[in-house]
C-alpha positions in Angstrom: 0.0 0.0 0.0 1.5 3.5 -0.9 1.7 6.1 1.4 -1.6 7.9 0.2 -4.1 5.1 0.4 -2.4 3.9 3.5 -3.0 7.8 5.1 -6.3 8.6 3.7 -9.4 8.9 6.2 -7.2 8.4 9.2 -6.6 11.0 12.1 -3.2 12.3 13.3 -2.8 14.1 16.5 0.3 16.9 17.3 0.8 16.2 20.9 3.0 19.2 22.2 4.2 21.4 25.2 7.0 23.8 24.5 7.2 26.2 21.6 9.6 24.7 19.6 7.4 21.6 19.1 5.4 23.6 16.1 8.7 23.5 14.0 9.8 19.7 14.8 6.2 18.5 13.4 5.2 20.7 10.7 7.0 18.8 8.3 5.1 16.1 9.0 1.4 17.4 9.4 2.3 19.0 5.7 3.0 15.1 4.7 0.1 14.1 6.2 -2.0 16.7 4.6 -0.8 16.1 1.2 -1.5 12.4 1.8 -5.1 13.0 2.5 -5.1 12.4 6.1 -6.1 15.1 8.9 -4.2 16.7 11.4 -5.4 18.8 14.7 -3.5 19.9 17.5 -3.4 19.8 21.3 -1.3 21.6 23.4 -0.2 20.8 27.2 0.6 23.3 30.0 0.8 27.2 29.9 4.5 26.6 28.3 3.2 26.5 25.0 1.9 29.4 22.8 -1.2 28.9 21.1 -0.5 32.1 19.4 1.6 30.3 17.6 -0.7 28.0 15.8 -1.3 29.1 11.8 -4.6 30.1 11.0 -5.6 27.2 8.9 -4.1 24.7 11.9 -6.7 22.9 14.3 -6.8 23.2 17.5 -8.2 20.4 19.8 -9.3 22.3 23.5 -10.0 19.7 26.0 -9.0 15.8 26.6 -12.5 15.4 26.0 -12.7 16.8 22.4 -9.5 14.6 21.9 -11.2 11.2 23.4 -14.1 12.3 21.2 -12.2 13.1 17.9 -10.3 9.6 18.2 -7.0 10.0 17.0 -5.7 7.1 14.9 -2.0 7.7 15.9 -0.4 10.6 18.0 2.9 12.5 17.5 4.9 13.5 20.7 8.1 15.7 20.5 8.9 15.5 24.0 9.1 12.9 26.9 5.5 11.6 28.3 1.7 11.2 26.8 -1.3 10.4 29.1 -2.4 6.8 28.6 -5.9 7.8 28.3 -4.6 9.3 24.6 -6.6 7.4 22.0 -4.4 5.4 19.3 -0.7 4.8 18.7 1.6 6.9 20.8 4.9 7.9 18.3 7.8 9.8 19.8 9.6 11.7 17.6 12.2 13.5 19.8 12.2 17.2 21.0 16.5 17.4 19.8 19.4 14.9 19.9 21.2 12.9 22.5 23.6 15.9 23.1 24.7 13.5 26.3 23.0 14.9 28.9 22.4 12.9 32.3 19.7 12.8 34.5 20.1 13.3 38.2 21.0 9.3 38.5 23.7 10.1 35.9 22.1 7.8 33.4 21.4 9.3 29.3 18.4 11.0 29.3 17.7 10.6 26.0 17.1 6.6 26.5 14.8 6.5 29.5 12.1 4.3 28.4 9.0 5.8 30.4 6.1 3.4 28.8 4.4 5.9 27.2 5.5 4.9 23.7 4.3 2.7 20.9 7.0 3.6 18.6 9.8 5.2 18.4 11.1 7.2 15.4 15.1 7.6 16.0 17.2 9.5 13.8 19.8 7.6 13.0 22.5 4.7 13.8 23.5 6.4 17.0 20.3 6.6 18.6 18.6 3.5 16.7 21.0 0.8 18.3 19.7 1.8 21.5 16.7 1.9 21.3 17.1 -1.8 19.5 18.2 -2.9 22.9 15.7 -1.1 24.8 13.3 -2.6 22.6 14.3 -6.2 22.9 14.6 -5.9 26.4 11.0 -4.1 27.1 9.2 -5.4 24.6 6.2 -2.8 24.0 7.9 -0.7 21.4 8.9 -0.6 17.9 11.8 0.9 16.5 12.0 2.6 13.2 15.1 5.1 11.9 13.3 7.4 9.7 15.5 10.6 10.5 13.5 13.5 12.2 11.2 15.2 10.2 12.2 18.5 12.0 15.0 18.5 9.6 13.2 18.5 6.3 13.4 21.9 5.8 17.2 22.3 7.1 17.7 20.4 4.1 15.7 22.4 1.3 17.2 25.4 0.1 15.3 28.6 0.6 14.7 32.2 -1.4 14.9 34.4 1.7 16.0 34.5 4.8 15.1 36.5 7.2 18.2 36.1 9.4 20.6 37.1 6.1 22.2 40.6 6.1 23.1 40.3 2.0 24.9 43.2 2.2 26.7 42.3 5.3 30.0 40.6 4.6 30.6 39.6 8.1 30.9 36.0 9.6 27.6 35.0 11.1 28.0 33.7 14.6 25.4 31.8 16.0 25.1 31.9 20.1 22.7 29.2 21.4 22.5 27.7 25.3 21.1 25.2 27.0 18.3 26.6 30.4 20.5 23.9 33.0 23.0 26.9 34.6 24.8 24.3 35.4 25.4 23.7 31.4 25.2 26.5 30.4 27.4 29.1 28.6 24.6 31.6 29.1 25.5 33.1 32.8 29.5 32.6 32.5 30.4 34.0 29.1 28.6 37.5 29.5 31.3 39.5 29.3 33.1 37.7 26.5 30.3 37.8 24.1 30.0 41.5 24.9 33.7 41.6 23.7 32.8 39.6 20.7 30.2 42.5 20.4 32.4 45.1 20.3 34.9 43.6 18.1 33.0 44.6 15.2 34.5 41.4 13.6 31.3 39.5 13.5 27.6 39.7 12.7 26.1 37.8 16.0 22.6 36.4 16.6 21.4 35.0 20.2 18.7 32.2 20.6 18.3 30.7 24.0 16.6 27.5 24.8 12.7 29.0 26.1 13.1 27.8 29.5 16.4 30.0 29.9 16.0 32.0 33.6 14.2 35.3 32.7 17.1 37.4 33.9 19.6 35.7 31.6 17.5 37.0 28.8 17.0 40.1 30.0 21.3 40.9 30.2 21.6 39.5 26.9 18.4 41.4 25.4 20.3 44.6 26.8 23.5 43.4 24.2 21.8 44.5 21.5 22.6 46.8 19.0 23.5 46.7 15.3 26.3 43.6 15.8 24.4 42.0 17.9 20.5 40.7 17.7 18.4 38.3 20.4 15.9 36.2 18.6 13.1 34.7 20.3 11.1 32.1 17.7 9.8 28.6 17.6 11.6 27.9 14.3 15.0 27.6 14.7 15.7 26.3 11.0 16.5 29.6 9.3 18.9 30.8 12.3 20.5 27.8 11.2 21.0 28.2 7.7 21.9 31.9 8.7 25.4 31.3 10.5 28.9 30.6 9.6 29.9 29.1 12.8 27.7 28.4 16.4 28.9 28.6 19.8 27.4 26.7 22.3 27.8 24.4 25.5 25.7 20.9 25.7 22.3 22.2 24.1 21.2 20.0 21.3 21.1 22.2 18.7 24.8 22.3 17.9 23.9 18.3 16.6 21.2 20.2 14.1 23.8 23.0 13.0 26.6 20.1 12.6 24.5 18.5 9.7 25.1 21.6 7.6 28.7 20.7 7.9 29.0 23.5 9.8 31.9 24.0 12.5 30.8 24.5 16.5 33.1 26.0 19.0 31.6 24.5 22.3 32.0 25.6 26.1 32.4 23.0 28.5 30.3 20.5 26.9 29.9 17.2 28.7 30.2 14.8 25.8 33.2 16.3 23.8 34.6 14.8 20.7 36.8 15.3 17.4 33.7 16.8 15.9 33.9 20.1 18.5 36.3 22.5 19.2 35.8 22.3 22.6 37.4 25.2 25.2 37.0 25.4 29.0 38.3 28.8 29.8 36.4 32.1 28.3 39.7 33.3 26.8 40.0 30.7 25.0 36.5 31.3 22.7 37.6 34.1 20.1 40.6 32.3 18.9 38.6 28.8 18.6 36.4 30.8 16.7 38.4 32.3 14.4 40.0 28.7 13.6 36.7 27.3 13.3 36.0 29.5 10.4 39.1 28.7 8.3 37.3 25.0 8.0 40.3 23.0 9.2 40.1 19.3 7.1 40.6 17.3 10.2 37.8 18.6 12.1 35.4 18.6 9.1 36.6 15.0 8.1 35.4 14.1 12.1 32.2 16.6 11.7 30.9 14.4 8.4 31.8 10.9 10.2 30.0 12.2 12.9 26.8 13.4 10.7 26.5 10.0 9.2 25.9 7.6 12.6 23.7 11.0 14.0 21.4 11.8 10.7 22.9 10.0 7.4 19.7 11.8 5.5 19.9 14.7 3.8 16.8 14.0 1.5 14.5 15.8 3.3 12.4 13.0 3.1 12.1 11.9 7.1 8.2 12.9 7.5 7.2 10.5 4.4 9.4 8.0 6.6 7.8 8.9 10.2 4.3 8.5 8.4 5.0 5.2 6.5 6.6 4.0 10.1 3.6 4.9 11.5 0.8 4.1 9.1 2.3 0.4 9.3 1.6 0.1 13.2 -1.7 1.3 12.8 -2.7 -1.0 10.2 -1.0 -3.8 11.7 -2.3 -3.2 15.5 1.4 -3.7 16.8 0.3 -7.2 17.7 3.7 -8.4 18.3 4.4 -6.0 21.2 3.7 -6.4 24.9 1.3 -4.5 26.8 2.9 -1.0 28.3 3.6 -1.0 31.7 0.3 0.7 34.2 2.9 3.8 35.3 0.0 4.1 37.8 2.1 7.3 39.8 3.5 8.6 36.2 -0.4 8.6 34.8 -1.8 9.9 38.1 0.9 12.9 37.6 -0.6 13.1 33.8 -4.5 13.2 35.0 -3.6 16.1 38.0 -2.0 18.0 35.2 -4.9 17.9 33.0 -7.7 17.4 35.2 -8.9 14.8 33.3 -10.1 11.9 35.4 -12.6 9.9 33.5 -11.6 6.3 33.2 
């Protein structure tokens, strides 16, 4: 069955809570539409701007009009759905194992909470654990599609809005994890101030949305004509803007990497070849400067790298997410294992909503 007549009649719901979750799965509710099937949206929690939703996107209000509606399949960019969800459950991932640790020190990015049907990894690097997760649990699929946030990174574009054409300038890209105890965002103040006034680059800020309010507020008060804080929930473009990102353990530097792209980080916790990685704030200018003469070696590790993290530049992950998808509906996942109760997890789920039907 292709990919139309396996998508036609059925429902797909956009699951989100944070901001950024817009960008990561409109790639794949404009698959969907141009497959015939439908799309609406719900969104979780005051973190997430409905604002934000286009005026021909649907908006689902209540857990009620979602019961009622009766998705066929529901796509999650983040960590949990409530049970009480109808259909398929497909994580997609809100970013990339950038090796962060949870407060037992174990990867974040592979803690299986039971609230999945499938997951959707994004390449070799992710999809061999999750194999093993798999076989050991036994109530998920696995599928490497690549992530369909990253259809667009890959398509080239007429304008941009982050592109000074007349600016000959270097681009550098600034971006920071919220955890202060990650992040360059508090420490290097005074050194991107001196980037600032260098006059050497063209510099654009973009913080993860949960950054503290008064880290925003000194960097805001940077601004001037060398230096602009952005605030979006489509990070693509910013992307495609910059010559060079710096950055500490924030996931994004794995997105700006598949442009073959250098990244000077600052203290990340999971350094490699693929980074030029500095400790000390003295240290940033010069790595950045060296970063932006393309050195071979680091560009040779930067494209191994790319190819276990997201071998696809097609463009095509969406059609890949859907067909993964469209395949467990049809075939009921009969082969997995019931999902565990997560009675306290699903408790946690109903208080947040205040949805306790049953």
């Amino acid at each position: 069955m292709d990919l139309a007549s396996s998508t036609q009649g059925k429902r797909y719901l956009m699951y989100i809570a944070q901001n950024y979750s817009y960008a990561i799965l409109r790639p794949l509710q404009q698959e969907i539409l141009n497959n015939g099937g439908e799309v609406k949206w719900f969104l979780e929690g005051d973190e997430v701007n409905p604002d934000y939703l286009h005026k021909d996107e649907q908006r689902l209000l209540s857990i009620n009009e979602v019961r009622t509606w009766q998705p066929h399949a529901s796509f999650v960019p983040g960590n949990v759905i409530p049970n009480f969800i109808p259909g398929k459950k497909i994580a997609v991932f809100h970013g990339f194992d950038a090796g962060k640790r949870n407060r037992r020190g174990q990867l974040d990015h592979f803690n299986i909470r039971g609230c999945f049907d499938a997951y959707c990894t994004q390449g070799p690097s992710t999809t061999l654990p999750f194999q093993q997760l798999a076989a050991k649990h036994k109530h998920f699929r696995v599928v490497q599609t690549g992530w369909p946030a990253l259809d667009t990174l890959f398509r080239p574009t007429n304008s941009n809005p982050y592109v000074v054409e007349d600016d000959t300038r270097k681009t550098i890209l600034i971006c920071s994890t919220f955890s202060r105890n990650l992040s360059l965002a508090p420490i290097l103040v005074d050194t991107i101030k001196q980037l600032r006034d260098s006059g050497k680059y063209r510099i654009l800020v973009q913080f993860h949305p949960k950054m503290a309010a008064d880290i925003v507020d000194q960097y805001k008060a940077l601004q001037n004509n060398d230096l602009t804080f952005i605030e979006t929930d489509n990070v693509i473009p910013l992307l495609q803007a910059a010559d060079v990102m710096l950055c500490d353990t924030s996931s994004i530097l794995l997105m700006f990497l598949l442009l073959r792209r250098p990244v000077v980080t600052f203290n990340n916790q999971a350094p490699g070849p693929h980074l030029l990685n500095v400790t000390d704030a003295s240290e940033v200018e010069s790595a950045i400067d060296h970063a932006l003469t393309h050195p071979e070696p680091l560009m040779k590790e930067v494209e191994a790298f790319c190819q276990q993290l997201h071998p696809y530049q097609d463009g095509n992950s969406s059609q890949r997410v859907l067909a993964a998808t469209n395949d467990l509906i049809e075939t009921d996942g009969t082969e997995l294992k019931r999902k565990p109760l997560n009675l306290i997890r699903q408790f946690k789920m109903r208080k947040k909503l205040g949805y306790w039907r049953f």
